[in-house]
C-alpha positions in Angstrom: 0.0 0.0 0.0 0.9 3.1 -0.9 -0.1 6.4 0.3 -0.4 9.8 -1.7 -1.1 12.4 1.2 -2.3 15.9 0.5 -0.2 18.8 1.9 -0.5 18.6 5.5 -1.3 15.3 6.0 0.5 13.4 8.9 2.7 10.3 7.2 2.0 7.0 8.4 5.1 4.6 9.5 5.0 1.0 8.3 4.1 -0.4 11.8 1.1 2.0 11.2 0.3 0.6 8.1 0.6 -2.6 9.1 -2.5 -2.2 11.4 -4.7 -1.9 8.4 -8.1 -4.1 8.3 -9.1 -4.5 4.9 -7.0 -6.0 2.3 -6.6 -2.8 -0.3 -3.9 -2.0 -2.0 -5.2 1.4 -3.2 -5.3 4.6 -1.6 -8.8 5.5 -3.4 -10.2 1.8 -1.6 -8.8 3.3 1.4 -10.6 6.6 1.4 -14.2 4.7 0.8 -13.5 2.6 3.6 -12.4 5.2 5.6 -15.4 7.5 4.8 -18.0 4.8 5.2 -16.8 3.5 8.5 -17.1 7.9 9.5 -20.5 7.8 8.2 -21.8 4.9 10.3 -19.8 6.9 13.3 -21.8 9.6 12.5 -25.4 8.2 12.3 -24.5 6.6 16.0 -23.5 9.8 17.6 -26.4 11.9 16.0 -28.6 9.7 17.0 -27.7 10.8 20.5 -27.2 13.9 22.7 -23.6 14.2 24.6 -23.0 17.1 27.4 -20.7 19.1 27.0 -18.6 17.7 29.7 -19.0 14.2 27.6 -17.5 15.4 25.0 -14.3 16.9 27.4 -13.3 13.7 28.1 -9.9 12.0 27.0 -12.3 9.0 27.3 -15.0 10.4 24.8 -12.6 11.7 22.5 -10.9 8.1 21.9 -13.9 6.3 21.9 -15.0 8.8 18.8 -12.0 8.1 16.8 -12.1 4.0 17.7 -15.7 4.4 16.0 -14.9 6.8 13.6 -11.8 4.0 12.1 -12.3 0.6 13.6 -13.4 -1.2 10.9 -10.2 0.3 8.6 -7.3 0.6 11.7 -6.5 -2.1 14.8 -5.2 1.1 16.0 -8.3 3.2 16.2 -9.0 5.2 19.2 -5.4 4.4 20.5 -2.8 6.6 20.9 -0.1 7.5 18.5 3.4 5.7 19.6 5.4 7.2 17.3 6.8 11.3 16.5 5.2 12.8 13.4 5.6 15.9 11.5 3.0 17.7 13.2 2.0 17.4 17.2 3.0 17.2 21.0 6.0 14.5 21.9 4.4 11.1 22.5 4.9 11.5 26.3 2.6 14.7 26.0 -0.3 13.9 24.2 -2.7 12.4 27.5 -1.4 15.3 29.5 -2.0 17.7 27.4 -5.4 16.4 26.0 -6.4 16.8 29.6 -5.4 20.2 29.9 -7.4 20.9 26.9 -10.2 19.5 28.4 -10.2 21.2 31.5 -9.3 24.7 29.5 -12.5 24.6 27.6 -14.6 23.6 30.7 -12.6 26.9 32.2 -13.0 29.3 28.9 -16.8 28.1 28.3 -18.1 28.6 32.1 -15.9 32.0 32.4 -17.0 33.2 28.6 -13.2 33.6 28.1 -13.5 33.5 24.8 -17.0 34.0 22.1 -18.3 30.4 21.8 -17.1 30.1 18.1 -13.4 31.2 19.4 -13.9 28.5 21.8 -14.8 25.6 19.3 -12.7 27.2 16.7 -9.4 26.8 20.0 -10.4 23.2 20.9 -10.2 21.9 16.8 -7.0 23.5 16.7 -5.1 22.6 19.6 -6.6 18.9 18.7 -4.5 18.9 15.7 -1.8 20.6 17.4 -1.5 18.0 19.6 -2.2 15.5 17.3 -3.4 12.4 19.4 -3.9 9.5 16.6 -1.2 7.8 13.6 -4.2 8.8 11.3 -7.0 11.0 10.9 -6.7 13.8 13.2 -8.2 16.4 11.0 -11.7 14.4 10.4 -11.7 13.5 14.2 -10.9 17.4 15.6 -13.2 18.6 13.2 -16.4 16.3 13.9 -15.2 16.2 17.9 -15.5 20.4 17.6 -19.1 20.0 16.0 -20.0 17.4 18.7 -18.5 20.5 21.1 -20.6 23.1 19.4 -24.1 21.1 18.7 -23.4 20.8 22.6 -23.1 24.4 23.0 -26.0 24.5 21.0 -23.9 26.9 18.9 -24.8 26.6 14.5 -21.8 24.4 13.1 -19.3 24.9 11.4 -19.0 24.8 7.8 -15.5 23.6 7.4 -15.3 25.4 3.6 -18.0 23.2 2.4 -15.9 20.4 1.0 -14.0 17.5 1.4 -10.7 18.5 3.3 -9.2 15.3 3.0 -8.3 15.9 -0.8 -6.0 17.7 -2.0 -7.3 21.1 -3.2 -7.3 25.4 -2.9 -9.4 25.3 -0.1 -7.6 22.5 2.0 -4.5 24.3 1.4 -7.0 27.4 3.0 -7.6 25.5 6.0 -3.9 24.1 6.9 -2.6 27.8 6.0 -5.4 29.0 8.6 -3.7 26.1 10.9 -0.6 27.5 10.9 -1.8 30.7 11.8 -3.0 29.7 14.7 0.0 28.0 15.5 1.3 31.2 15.8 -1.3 32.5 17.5 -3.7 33.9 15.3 -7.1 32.8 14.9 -8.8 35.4 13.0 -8.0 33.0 9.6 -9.4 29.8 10.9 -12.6 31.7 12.6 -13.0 33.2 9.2 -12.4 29.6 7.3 -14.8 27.4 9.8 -17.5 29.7 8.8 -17.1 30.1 5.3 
């Protein structure tokens, strides 16, 4: 199997790869898989209502990912073991998933921030921290609608396409990324409504 990832997109290491499920060989078979086991993730957590505090669990947050990927990844919902290009030092990732948590608790009963700033924080410092080998960007981004729909805040549009391909408006999105990397949002907050 080999893999043709967009810009941005986190490499996978051969142990990585050798978690996968299905017998593909082709990186088009492995985005239908991928997208059809996130669909049926989807219809499960639509079909129910999650607190706020639900969702701002290290325990929630794995638990989406295991169902958003288990049918395509032995790894799903599991930790990432090994460095990448993007996120937090392996050692890091629990502790600062938790602090995460507990900062959005903080910012959303303090109104630190405008709900939208709030959601548009958590997604980032998601992939910032980057908890999972694979699909980090899909997770953050339906993990932040599960946060807003929660909030009972209008979601996000995520520039009305498929973010996963490679295209103008992913390139958008991972340049709005690195923006807030540095430390300003005003580009994502403008991209996750447009």
């Amino acid at each position: 199997m080999i893999f043709k990832n967009p810009n941005g997109a986190t490499p996978i290491d051969d142990n990585e790869i050798s978690g996968l499920i299905p017998d593909i060989t082709l990186q088009s078979e492995l985005n239908v898989w991928e997208q059809e086991n996130i669909s049926d993730a989807y219809l499960y957590y639509e079909s129910r209502n999650y607190t706020t505090d639900d969702i701002l669990q290290i325990s929630f947050l794995l638990e989406l990912h295991k169902r958003m990927f288990n049918k395509v990844w032995k790894w799903a919902g599991q930790i990432r073991l090994s460095g990448k290009n993007i996120g937090v030092d392996t050692s890091q990732i629990y502790p600062n998933t938790k602090d995460l948590c507990e900062n959005v608790k903080f910012w959303i009963q303090n109104n630190t921030y405008p709900i939208e700033e709030i959601c548009t924080r958590f997604h980032h410092r998601l992939v910032e921290i980057h908890l999972f080998p694979n699909g980090n960007g899909r997770h953050s981004r339906y993990a932040t609608d599960l946060l807003a729909k929660s909030l009972k805040l209008q979601l996000f549009t995520w520039g009305h396409f498929d973010l996963t391909q490679e295209s103008t408006i992913r390139n958008t999105y991972i340049s709005a990324l690195r923006n807030a990397d540095k430390g300003n949002f005003k580009p994502l907050l403008k991209f996750v409504k447009t």
